[in-house]
C-alpha positions, 0 to 999 in steps of 0.5 A: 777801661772798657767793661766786658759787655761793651767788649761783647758789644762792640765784637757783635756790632763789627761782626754785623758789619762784616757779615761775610768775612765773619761768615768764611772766617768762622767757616774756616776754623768750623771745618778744622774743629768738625775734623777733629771731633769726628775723628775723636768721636769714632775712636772713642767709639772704636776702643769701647766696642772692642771692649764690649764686642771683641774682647768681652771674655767675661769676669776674670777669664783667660783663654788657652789655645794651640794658635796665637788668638792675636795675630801679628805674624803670619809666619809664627802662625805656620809654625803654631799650627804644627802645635800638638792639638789642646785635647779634652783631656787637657782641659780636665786635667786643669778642671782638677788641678788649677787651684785658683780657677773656678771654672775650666770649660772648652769650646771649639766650632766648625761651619754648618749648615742647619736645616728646617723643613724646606729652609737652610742657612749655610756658613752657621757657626756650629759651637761644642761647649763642655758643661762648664761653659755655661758658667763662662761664657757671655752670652745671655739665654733669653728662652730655654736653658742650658744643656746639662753635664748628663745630656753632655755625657751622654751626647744628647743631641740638643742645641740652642741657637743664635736670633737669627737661626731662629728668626730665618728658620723658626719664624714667629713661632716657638722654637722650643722643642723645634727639631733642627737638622745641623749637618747630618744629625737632628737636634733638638732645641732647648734655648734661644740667645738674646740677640747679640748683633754685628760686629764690625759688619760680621753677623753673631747671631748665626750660631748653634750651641751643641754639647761637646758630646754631640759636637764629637759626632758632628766633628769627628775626636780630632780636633783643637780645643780652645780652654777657656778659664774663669779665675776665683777672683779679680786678685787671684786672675795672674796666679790662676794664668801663672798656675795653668801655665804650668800645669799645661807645661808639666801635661805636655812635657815642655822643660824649663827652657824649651818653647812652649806650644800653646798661648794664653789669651785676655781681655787686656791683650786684645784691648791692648793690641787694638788701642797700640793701633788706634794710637797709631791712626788716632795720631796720624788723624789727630795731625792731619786734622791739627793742620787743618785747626791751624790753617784755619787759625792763619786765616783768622789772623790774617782777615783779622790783619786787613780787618785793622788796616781797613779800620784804621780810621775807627781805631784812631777815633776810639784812642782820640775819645780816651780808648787806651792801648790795653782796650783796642788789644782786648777789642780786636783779641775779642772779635777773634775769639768770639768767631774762634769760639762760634767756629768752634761750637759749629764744629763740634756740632758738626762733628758730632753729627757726621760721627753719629752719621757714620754710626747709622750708616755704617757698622763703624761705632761712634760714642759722643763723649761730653769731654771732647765737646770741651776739647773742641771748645778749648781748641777753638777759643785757644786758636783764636786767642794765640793767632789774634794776638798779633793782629790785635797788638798791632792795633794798638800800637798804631799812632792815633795821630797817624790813624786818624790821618787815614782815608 
């Protein structure tokens, strides 16, 4: 029986001699497996940016709000907005009265623009926090501090702003104590937030933070509030949702069987919705790029069917000098299984860089994850295992009589 390196030896010596059918052979399965790693890559990508970004709420954190905070029907949006508005009010009665919450803020936002000297910035993300939120809420101060619960309750107009405000309006300068002008009224600043970035192409960093007094003045009292929560612990997250549930029911009056006029909103219902879609196209993708991975394996077997009839003559030499039957099917599964496995590593290769191509180039993100370079490998070494069977059981079952008769 011939050993495995004389198997190795023998693939790497027909492949030298076939330079180009090896060459289109491994390209063919190349592109197959390059598809499918590209698409794996970005929607691994994809699912860990929308946790990061999208839904990143904080530990323990639910959301309460008069519109639903997915929306999946633009009809059951109408009817939301005839909702009574989530009031102030509301969220110091659940402040008081929600056992398994530790912190209960609000927030609510409106477009501003936001001067400085002979400099503006227009469509400027204006956010009323009450004092809580700086409890709740993700984002980092990187200079300065937070407003405090007297300056909320006496509107004190300060703000801190996102690194863009800064950077367009402030420059290189200390933007601590810089007086603003948001709208109609001056404020002045008291911290700037870490850079945050751009999410699916939308600029975060242009923003300004206002206490939920001030942001009273610069709105007017009619307005929805968005309730923002933190339960006590990870094990009390559903008690402390199923207890302001109905305390929000029982404030606004809603009986036993009536529809309630408000939603809740988490971190797993937006990872949830997004990983319902991206299973969607994630298939979808998946089978166009299997096509190809399967195209790519019906070429394989098929050069790997003439390549037996052209070396007909080689086979029956090698069975006349005492090659059995088993070595001729372990040759040719071989040289189709070390081009599958070189097509493959080239694919996953590719893959890779057409992702983090796309990830550079583009907003959409990539992540390249150790997993899906064996999943390509496998792919590949499995394709060429399952369709080089046929061509190579059929070499070893030619009459070595009959093959060396062969021109």
């Amino acid at each position: 029986m011939t050993a495995i390196g004389d198997h190795l030896a023998q693939t790497f010596t027909a492949l030298r001699a076939y330079r180009l059918r090896a060459t289109l052979t491994i390209l063919g399965l190349t592109m197959g497996v390059a598809t499918i790693i590209t698409v794996v890559t970005l929607i691994q990508g994809a699912n860990q940016y929308v946790e990061l970004k999208i839904a990143n709420l904080g530990t323990n954190v639910f959301q309460i709000g008069r519109v639903p905070f997915i929306v999946t029907d633009f009809l059951a949006i109408l009817k939301a907005l005839k909702n009574k508005y989530i009031t102030l009010e509301d969220q110091k009665f659940l402040a008081e009265h929600c056992r398994y919450c530790r912190y209960v803020g609000g927030r609510a936002s409106v477009p501003g623009r936001v001067r400085y000297s002979n400099q503006e910035l227009v469509d400027t993300n204006v956010i009323g926090h009450t004092p809580e939120m700086g409890h709740i809420d993700t984002r980092t101060i990187e200079t300065g501090r937070y407003f405090t619960d007297t300056e909320n309750d006496r509107a004190a107009l300060v703000c801190l702003v996102g690194a863009r405000v800064r950077d367009d309006l402030l420059g290189g300068s200390n933007p601590l104590g810089r007086v603003l002008r948001i709208n109609n009224l001056e404020f002045t600043v008291i911290g700037v937030y870490e850079r945050i970035g751009s999410v699916l192409g939308q600029d975060q960093d242009n923003f300004a933070v206002v206490p939920m007094g001030a942001f009273v003045k610069l709105r007017g009292s009619r307005f929805s509030l968005i309730i923002e929560a933190q339960a006590i612990s990870r094990e009390a997250f559903e008690q402390a949702q199923d207890e302001a549930r109905l305390l929000m029911r029982a404030r606004r009056q809603i009986g036993p069987a009536e529809e309630e006029d408000f939603f809740f909103g988490t971190a797993e219902s937006y990872i949830a919705l997004w990983k319902s879609i991206s299973g969607a196209f994630f298939a979808v993708f998946l089978m166009v790029s299997g096509i190809s991975a399967i195209v790519g394996g019906i070429v394989i077997m098929n050069v790997m069917l003439v390549s037996v009839t052209e070396r007909t003559k080689e086979i029956g030499v090698r069975r006349a000098v005492g090659a059995t039957q088993r070595d001729i099917l372990r040759q040719f599964l071989f040289e189709t299984v070390v081009q599958c496995a070189l097509g493959g590593v080239t694919g996953i290769g590719l893959g890779f860089v057409a992702a983090l191509a796309v990830r550079e180039l583009t907003s959409f993100p990539a992540a390249v994850e150790p997993w899906v370079a064996s999943m390509g490998f496998v792919l590949s070494a499995s394709i060429g295992l399952f369709f080089g069977i046929y061509p190579a059981t059929r070499a070893a079952k030619l009459d070595p009589v009959v093959a060396l008769r062969s021109e």
